[in-house]
C-alpha positions in Angstrom: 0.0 0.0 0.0 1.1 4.0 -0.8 0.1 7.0 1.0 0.0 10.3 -1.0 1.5 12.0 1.6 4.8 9.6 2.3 8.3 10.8 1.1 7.1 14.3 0.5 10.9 16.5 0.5 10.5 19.6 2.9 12.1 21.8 0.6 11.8 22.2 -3.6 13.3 24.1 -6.1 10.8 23.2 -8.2 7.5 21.6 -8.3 7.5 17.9 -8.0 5.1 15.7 -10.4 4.7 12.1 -9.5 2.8 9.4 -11.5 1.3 7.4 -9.2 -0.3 5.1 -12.1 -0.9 5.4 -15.6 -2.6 3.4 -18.5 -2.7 4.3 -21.9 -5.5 7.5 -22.6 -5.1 8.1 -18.8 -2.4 9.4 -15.9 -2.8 10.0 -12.0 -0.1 12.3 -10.9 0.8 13.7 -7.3 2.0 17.7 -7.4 3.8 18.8 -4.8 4.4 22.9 -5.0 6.2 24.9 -2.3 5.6 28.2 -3.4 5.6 27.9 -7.0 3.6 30.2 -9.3 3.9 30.3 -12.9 6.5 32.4 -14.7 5.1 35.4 -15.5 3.5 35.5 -18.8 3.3 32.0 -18.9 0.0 30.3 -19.4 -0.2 25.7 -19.7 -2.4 25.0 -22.6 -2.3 21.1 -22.8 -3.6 18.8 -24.9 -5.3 16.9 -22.4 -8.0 17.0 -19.9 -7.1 17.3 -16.5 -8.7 17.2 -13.2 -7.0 18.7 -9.9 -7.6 18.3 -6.2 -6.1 20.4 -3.5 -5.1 17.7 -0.8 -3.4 20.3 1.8 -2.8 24.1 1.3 -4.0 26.1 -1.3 -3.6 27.7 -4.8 -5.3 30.7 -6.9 -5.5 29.6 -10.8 -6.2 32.0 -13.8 -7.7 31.2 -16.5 -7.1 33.4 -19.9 -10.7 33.4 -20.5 -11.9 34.6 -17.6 -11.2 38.0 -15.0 -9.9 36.8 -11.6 -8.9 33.7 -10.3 -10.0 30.9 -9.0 -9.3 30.2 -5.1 -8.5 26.6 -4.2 -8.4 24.7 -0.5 -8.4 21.6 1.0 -10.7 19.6 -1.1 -11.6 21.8 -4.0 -11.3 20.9 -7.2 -11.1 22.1 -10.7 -11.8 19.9 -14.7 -10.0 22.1 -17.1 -10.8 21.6 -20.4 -8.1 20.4 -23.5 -6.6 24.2 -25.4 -8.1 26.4 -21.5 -4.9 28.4 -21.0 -4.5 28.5 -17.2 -1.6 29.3 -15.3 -0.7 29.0 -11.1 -0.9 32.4 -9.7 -0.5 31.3 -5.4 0.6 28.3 -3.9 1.4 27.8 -0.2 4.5 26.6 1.1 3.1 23.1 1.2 0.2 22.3 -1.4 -0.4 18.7 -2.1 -2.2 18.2 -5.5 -3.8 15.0 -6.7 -4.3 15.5 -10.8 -5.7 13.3 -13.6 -5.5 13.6 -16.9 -6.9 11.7 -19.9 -7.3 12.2 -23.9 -9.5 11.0 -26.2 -13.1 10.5 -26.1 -14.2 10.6 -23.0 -16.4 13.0 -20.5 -17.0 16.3 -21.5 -14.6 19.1 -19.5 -17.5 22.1 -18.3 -16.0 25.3 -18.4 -15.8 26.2 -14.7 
């Protein structure tokens, strides 16, 4: 058994992606971010879905498309759509994120 929390370093230079398990179409990844933001006028844009979960701390997300940002804590979450330029504005020292992403047909990603 594996615990999402075990073997997390106390200190990054940059944020730490994990795949915890993966199949083809499909990958669960742990984040770890200590601080980390996006460089500035930087913006992801994948090619895949993805969903994120704020385990512990938090995070503020902007999206391209829309004014503000979107404040994250313990247990929110966020489905960002394939092409949704986003980028990571705030993270706390310690923010645990549990992502999944998947391509192809599948379920369709509501713009939140």
């Amino acid at each position: 058994m594996n615990n999402v929390f075990a073997d997390i370093p106390q200190a990054l230079d940059e944020e730490l992606f994990q795949t915890l398990t993966s199949t083809p179409g499909v990958r669960i990844e742990r984040i770890v971010s200590t601080g980390q933001v996006s460089p500035d006028g930087f913006w992801y844009e994948q090619e895949e879905t993805e969903w994120v979960l704020v385990l512990e701390g938090a995070a503020r997300v902007a999206f391209a498309d829309t004014p503000g940002e979107m404040v994250l804590g313990v247990g929110d979450y966020l489905l960002i759509a394939p092409g949704r330029r986003h980028r990571v504005n705030y993270t706390a020292n310690r923010t645990v994120w549990l992502a999944v992403w998947w391509s192809g047909p599948s379920w369709v990603a509501e713009k939140i």
